[in-house]
C-alpha positions as CSV (number, residue, x, y, z in Angstrom):
1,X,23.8,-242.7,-176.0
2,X,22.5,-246.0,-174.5
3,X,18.7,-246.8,-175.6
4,X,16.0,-247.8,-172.6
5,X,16.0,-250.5,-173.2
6,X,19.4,-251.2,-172.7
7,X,19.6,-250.1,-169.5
8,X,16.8,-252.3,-168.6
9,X,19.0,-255.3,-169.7
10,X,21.8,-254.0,-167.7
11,X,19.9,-253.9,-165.0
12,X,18.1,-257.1,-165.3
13,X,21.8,-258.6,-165.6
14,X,23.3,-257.3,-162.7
15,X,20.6,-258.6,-160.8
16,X,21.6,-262.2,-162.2
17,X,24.9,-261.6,-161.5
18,X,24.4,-260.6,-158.2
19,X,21.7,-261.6,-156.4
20,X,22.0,-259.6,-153.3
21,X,20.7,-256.7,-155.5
22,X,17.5,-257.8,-156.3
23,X,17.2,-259.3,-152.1
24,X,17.8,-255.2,-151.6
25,X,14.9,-253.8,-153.9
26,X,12.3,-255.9,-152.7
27,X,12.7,-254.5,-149.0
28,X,12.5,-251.1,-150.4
29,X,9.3,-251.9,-153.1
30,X,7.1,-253.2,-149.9
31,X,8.1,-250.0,-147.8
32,X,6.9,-247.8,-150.8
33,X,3.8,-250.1,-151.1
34,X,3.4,-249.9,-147.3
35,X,4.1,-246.2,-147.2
36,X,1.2,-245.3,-150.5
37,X,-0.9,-247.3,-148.3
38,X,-1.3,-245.7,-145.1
39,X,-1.2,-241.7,-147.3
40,X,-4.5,-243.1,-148.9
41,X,-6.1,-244.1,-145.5
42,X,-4.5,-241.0,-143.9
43,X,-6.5,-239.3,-146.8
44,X,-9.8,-241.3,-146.6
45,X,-9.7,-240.6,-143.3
46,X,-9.2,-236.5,-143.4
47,X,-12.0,-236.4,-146.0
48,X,-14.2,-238.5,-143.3
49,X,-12.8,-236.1,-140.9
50,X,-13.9,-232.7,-142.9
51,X,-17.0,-234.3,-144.1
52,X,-18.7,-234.7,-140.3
53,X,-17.4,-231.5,-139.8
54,X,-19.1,-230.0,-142.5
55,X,-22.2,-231.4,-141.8
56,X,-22.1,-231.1,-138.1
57,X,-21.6,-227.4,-138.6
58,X,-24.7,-227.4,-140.9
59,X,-26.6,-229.0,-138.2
60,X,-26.0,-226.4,-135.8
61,X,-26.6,-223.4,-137.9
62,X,-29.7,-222.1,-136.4
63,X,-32.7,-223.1,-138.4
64,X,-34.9,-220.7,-140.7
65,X,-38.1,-221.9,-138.7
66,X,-36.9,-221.2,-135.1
67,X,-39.7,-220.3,-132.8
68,X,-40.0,-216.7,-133.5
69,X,-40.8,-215.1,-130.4
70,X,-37.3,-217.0,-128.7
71,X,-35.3,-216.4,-131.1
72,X,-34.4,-212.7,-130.3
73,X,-31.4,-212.6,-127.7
74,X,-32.6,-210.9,-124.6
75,X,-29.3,-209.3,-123.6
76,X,-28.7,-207.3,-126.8
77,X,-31.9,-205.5,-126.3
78,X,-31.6,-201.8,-125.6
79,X,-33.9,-201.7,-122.6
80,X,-34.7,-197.7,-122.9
81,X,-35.4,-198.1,-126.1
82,X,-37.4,-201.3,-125.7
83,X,-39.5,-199.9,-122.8
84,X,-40.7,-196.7,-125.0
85,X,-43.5,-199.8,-126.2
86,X,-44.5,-200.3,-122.6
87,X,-44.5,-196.2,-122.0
88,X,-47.2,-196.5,-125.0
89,X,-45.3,-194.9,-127.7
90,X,-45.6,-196.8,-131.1
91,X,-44.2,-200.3,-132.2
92,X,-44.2,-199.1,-135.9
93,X,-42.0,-195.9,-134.9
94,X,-39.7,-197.9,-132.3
95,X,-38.9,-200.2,-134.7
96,X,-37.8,-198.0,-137.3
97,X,-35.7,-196.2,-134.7
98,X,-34.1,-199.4,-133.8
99,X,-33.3,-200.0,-137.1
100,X,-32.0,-196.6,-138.0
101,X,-29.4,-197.1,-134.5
102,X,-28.4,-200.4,-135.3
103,X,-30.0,-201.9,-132.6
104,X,-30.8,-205.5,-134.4
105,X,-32.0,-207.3,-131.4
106,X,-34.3,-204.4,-130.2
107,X,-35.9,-204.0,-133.6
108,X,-36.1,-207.9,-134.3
109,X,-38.3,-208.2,-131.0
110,X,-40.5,-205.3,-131.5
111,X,-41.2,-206.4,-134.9
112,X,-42.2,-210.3,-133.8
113,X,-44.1,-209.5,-130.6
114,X,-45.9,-206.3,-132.3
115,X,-50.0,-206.9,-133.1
116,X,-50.8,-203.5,-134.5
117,X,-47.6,-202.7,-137.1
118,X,-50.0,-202.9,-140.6
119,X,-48.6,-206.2,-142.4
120,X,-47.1,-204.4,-145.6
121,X,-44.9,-202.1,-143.0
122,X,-44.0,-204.8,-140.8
123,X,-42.8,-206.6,-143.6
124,X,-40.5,-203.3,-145.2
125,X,-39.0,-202.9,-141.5
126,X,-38.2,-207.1,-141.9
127,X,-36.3,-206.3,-145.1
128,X,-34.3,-203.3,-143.4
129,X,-33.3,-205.6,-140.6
130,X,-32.3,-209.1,-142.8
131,X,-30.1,-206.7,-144.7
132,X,-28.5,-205.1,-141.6
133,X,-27.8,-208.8,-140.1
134,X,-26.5,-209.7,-143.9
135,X,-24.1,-206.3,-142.9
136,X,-23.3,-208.0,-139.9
137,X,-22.4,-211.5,-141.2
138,X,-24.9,-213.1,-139.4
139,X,-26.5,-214.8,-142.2
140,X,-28.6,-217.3,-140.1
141,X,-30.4,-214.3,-137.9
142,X,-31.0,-212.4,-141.6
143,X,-32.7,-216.0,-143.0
144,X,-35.0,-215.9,-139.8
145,X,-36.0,-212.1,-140.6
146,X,-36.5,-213.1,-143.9
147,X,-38.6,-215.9,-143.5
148,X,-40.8,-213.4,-141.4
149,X,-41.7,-211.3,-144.1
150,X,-43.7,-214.5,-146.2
151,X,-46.8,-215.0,-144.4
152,X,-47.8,-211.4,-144.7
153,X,-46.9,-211.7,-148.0
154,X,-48.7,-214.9,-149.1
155,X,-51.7,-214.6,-146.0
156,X,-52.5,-211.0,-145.5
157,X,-55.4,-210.1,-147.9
158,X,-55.2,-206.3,-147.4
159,X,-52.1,-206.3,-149.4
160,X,-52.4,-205.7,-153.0
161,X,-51.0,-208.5,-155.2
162,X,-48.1,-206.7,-156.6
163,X,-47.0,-205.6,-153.0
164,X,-47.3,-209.4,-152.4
165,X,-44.6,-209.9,-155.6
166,X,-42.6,-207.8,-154.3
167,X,-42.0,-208.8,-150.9
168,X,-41.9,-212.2,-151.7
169,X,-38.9,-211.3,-153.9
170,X,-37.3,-209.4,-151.3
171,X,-37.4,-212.5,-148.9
172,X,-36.4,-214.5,-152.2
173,X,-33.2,-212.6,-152.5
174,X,-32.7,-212.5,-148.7
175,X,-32.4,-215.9,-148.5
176,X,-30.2,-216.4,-151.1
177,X,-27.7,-213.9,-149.8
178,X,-27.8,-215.4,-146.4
179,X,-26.9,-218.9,-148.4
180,X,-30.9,-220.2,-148.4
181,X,-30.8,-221.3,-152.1
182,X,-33.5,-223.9,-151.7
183,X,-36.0,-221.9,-149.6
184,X,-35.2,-219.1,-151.8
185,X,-36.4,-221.3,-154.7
186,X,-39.6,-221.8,-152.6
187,X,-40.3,-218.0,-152.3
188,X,-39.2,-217.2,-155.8
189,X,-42.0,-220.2,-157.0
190,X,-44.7,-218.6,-154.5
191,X,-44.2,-215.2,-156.3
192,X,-44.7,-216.5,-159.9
193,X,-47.7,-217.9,-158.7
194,X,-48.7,-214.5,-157.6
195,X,-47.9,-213.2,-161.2
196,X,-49.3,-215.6,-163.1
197,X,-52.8,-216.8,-161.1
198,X,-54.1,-213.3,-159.8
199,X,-56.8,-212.1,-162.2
200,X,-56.9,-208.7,-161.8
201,X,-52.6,-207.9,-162.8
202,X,-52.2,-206.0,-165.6
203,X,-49.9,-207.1,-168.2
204,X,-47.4,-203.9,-166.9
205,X,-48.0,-205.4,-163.3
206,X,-46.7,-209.1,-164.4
207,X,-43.7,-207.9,-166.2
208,X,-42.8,-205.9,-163.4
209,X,-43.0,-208.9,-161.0
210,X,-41.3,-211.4,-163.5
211,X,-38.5,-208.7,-164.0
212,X,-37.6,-208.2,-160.3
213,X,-37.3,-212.3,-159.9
214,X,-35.1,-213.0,-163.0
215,X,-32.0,-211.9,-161.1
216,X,-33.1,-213.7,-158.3
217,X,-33.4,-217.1,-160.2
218,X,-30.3,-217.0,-162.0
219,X,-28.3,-216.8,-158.9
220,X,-30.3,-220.0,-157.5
221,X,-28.8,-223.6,-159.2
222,X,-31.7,-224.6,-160.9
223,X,-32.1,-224.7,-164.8
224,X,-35.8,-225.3,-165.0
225,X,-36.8,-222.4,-162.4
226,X,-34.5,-220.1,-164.5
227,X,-36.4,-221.1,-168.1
228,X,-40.1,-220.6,-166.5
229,X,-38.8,-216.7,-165.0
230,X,-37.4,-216.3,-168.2
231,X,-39.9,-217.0,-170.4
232,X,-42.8,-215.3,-168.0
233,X,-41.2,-212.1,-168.3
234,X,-40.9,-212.2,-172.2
235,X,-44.4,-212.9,-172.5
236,X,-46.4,-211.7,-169.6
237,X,-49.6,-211.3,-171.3
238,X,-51.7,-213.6,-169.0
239,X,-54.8,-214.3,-167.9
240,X,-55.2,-215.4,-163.9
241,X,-58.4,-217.2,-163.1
242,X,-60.8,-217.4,-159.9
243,X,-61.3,-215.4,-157.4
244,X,-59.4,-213.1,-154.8
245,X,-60.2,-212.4,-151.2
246,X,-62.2,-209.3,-150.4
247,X,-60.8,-208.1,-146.6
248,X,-62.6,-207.0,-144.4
249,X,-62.2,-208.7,-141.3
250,X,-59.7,-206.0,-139.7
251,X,-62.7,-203.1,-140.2
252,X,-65.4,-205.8,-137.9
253,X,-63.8,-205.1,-134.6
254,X,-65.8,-202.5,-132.2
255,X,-63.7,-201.0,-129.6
256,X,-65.1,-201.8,-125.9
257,X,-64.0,-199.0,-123.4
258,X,-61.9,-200.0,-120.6
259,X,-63.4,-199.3,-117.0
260,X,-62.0,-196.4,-114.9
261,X,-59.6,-199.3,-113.2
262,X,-58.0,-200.6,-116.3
263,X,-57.8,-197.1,-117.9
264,X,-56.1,-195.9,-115.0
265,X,-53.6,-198.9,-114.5
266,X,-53.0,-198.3,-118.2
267,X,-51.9,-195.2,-117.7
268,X,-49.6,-195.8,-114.2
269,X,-47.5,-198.6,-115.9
270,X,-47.2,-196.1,-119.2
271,X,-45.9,-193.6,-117.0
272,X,-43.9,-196.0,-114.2
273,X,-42.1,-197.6,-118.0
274,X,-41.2,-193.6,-119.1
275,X,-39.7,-192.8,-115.9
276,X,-37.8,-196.0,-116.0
277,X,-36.4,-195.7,-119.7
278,X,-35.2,-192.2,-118.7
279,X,-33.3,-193.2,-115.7
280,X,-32.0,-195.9,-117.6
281,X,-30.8,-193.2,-120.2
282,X,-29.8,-191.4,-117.8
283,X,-28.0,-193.4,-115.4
284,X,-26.7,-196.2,-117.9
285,X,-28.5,-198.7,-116.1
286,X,-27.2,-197.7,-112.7
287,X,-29.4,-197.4,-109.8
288,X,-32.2,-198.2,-111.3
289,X,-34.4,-200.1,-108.7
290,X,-36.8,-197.7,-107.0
291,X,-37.8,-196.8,-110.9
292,X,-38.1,-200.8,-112.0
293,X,-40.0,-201.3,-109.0
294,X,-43.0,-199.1,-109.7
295,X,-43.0,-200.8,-113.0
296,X,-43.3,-204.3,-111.9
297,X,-45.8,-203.0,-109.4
298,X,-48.0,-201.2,-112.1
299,X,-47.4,-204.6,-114.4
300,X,-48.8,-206.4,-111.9
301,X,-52.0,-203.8,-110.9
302,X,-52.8,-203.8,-114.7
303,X,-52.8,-207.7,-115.2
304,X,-55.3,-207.9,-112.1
305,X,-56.9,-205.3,-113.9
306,X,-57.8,-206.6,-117.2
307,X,-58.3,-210.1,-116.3
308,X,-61.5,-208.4,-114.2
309,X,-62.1,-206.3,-116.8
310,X,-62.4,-209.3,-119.5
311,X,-63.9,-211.5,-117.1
312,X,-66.7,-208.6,-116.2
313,X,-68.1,-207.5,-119.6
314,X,-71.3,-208.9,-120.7
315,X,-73.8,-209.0,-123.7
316,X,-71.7,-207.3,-126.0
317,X,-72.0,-207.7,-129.8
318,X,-69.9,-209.8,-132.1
319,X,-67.8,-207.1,-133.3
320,X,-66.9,-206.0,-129.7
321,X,-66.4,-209.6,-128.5
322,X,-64.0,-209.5,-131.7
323,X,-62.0,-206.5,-130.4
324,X,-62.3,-207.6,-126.7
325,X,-60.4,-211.0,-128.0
326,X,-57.9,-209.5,-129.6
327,X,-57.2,-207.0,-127.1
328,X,-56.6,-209.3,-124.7
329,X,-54.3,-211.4,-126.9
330,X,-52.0,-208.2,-127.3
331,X,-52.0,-207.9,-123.4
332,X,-50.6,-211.9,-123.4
333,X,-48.2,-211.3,-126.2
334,X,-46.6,-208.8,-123.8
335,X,-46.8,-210.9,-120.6
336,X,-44.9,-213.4,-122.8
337,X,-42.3,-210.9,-124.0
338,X,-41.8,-209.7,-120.7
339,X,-41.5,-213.6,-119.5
340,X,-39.1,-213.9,-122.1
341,X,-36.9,-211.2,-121.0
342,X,-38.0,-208.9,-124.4
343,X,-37.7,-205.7,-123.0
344,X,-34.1,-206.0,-122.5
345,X,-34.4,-206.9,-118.8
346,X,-35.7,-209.3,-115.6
347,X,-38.8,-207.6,-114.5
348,X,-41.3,-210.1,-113.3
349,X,-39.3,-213.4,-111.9
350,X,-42.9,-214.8,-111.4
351,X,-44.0,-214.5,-115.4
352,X,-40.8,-216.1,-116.7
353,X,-41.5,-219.3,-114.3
354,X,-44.8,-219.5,-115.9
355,X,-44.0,-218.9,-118.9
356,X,-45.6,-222.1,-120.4
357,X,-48.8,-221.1,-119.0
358,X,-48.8,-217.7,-120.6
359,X,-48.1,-219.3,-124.3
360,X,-50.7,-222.0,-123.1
361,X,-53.2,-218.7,-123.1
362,X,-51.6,-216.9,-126.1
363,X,-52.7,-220.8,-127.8
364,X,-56.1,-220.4,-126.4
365,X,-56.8,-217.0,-127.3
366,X,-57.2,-218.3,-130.9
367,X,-59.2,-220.8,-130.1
368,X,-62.0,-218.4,-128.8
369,X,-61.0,-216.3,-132.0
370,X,-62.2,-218.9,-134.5
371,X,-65.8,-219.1,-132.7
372,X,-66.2,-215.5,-132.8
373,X,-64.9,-215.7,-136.7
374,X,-67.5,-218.6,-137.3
375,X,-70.0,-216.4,-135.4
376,X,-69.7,-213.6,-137.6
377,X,-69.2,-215.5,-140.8
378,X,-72.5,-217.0,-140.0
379,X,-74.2,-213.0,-139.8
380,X,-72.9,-211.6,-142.7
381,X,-75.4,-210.8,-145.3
382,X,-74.8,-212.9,-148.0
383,X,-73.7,-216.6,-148.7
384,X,-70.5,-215.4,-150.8
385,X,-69.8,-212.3,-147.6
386,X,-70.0,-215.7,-145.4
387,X,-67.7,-217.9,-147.5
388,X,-65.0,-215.5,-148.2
389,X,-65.0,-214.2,-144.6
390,X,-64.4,-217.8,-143.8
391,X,-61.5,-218.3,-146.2
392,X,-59.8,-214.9,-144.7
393,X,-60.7,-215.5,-141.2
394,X,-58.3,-218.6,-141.9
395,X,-55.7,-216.5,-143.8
396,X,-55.3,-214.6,-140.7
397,X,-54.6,-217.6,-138.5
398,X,-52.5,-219.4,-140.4
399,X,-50.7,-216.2,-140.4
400,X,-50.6,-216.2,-137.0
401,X,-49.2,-219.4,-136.7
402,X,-46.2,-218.3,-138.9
403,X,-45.6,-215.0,-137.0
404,X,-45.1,-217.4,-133.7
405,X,-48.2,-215.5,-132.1
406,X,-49.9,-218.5,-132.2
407,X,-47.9,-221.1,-130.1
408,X,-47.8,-224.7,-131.0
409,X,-50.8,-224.2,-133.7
410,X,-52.1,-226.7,-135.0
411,X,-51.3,-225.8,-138.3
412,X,-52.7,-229.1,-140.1
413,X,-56.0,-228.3,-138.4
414,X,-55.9,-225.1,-139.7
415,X,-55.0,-226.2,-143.6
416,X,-57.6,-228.7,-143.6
417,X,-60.1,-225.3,-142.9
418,X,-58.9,-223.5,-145.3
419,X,-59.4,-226.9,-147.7
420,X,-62.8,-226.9,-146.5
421,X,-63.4,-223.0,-146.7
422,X,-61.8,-223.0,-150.0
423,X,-64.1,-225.6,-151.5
424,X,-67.2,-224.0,-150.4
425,X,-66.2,-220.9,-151.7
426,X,-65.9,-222.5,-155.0
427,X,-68.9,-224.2,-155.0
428,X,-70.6,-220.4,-154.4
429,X,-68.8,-218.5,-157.2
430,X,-65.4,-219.9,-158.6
431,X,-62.1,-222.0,-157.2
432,X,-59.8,-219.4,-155.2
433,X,-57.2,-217.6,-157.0
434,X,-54.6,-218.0,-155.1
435,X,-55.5,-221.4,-152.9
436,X,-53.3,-221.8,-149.7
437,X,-52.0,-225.3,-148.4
438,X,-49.6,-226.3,-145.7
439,X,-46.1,-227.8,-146.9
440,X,-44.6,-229.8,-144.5
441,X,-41.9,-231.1,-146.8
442,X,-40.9,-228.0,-148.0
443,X,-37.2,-226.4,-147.5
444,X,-39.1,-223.8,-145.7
445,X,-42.4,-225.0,-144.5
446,X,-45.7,-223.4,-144.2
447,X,-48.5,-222.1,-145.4
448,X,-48.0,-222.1,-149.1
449,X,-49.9,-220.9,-152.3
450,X,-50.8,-223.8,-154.9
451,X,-50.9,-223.9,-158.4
452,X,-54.0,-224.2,-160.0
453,X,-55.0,-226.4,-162.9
């Protein structure tokens, strides 16, 4: 059998002999050069290709902080269900009937334009519904419903800490199955802080918090978060220093009874919105006008109504001013939703035109809010009453501002109070357990608790 090499030789010879061969092969190596050449830029060039793609894809994935209260798609809402709000039945109860039916849409914009669903429920009925849009495979939608459920986690201070955890974790793991990693990292971060700076957790109370995040963490690419949740919940025997927010700014509000008018135009545009639900059930949306008529007139003959009423009342106390205020910032938040088409239909052509104008006065609303809040921080009995109801009054805002109930807020306005509301706080007693700060950086930005030293 002939050795390599010798066939080399006997190649290499035949070329000398005849040099027409070797003319032949050099045609042949430049096509296979020529042909390598343009597969690699036919490659480089696909990878290009898939890499725009991919990234142009990313950038139209809807983002986690869409404005909340346009982010729910008008024509997927149930209209007979939706209007059940308007006939004066309850948010709380709607929405969890909206859930239970599978009515995503529906539920969603109950639960963002709602003002009187308690924040620890509101936030339950968000985890329903990010799971239900996980069901769905709409994993964008379920990261927006799960970035609802933070503020009330990290800002509402009638929530007890562990609650807090827990629906921090919940959001945590929400995001991460909607492909979040990053802003699940966030959350996860914001609940250890919870477990480890709140005085008053028992060492029970921390384990269980640590616990519930471990799973989280290890599905989330990142070593060092994985180590801290790790070694927290083998040794949760902590101590949390400063000092946690009393609430009690929801129980300051005194009720200021409507005049006969308003009542009464109440009560006509809850009655005009039942009739119209039921024909709606009843019909399937089929000759419906004489019934959406005597809504939009009753709409109309309540919003005359209460701006006389709000404009008329005089030298009430500080507590009904408080009520009055937020009273009539619930009647704006459902002009908007109306304007916005949130009740599953077109019923006031004029509101959706001016729909600007009606956020403008949503934005306003709070404006007015913080005097009254200043007001009655200023009459409360005691320096630390009047320092914490500062700090909470600010809580409350910023939560506000999160929720989307407080259009374009100015939200580093409202971090440098709570710098300055913290600090005096401090100076009183001790820092803040649990001191709030706006991220702007952050994969998820907001209001966001700190560590402390």
């Amino acid at each position: 059998m002939p050795s390599p090499r010798g066939g080399i030789l006997t190649t290499m010879s035949n070329e000398l002999m005849d040099p027409n061969a070797a003319s032949l092969r050099r045609p042949t190596l430049w096509m296979e050069r020529l042909l390598m050449l343009a597969f690699l830029v036919c490659l480089l060039v696909g990878i290009a290709a898939l890499a725009a793609f991919l990234t142009l894809r990313a950038e139209q994935r809807p983002s986690l902080t869409v404005d909340p209260l346009a982010a729910a798609r008008s024509e997927f809402i149930l209209p007979q269900l939706a209007l059940r709000e308007l006939a004066g039945d309850s948010a709380a109860g709607l929405a969890a009937q909206a859930i239970q039916a599978g009515q995503l849409e529906t539920a969603r914009v109950i639960l963002t334009f709602a003002a009187d669903i308690p924040p620890l429920e509101r936030a339950s009925r968000l985890n329903q519904l990010g799971e239900l849009y996980l069901r769905a495979d709409q994993s964008a939608r379920a990261g927006q419903v799960f970035r609802l459920i933070v503020p009330a986690a990290i800002l509402a201070d009638s929530v007890p800490p562990l609650e807090r955890a827990q629906r921090l974790a919940q959001a945590a793991q929400g995001l991460l199955d909607g492909g979040y990693e990053r802003a699940a990292a966030e959350i996860v971060v914001q609940a250890l802080r919870i477990g480890t700076q709140t005085p008053q957790l028992l060492p029970a109370q921390r384990s269980q918090i640590f616990n519930e995040l471990r799973p989280i963490a290890a599905g989330i690419n990142d070593r060092a978060l994985i180590a801290q949740v790790t070694d927290l919940a083998r040794n949760p025997y902590l101590t949390g220093a400063g000092v946690m927010i009393t609430p009690t700014l929801t129980t300051l509000g005194v009720p200021v009874p409507y005049d006969s008018a308003t009542q009464s135009a109440i009560e006509a545009r809850q009655q005009a919105a039942l009739l119209l639900a039921e024909r709606i059930n009843l019909t399937g949306g089929v000759d419906i006008d004489p019934e959406k008529a005597s809504l939009v007139q009753a709409l109309l003959a309540e919003d005359e109504a209460r701006t006389r009423f709000y404009q008329s009342v005089q030298e009430i106390s500080l507590q009904q001013q408080l009520w009055l205020l937020l009273d009539q910032r619930s009647w704006l938040a459902v002009k908007a939703r109306i304007a916005m088409g949130g009740y599953g239909m077109s019923l006031i052509p004029a509101w959706e035109e001016q729909i600007d104008a009606i956020r403008n006065e949503l934005n306003a609303s709070h404006s007015f809010l913080n005097t009254v809040f200043d007001a009655l921080a200023a009459a409360q009995a005691t320096p630390l009453e009047q320092a914490m109801l500062r700090v909470e009054a600010q809580h409350w805002m910023a939560e506000q501002a999160e929720r989307g109930l407080y259009p374009n807020a100015p939200v580093q306005d409202i971090s440098q109070r709570l710098r300055v509301t913290q600090d005096d706080l401090a100076r009183l007693v001790e820092p803040v357990a649990l001191p709030i700060a706006y991220e702007e950086q952050a994969a998820l930005p907001g209001y966001r608790i700190q560590p402390v030293p």
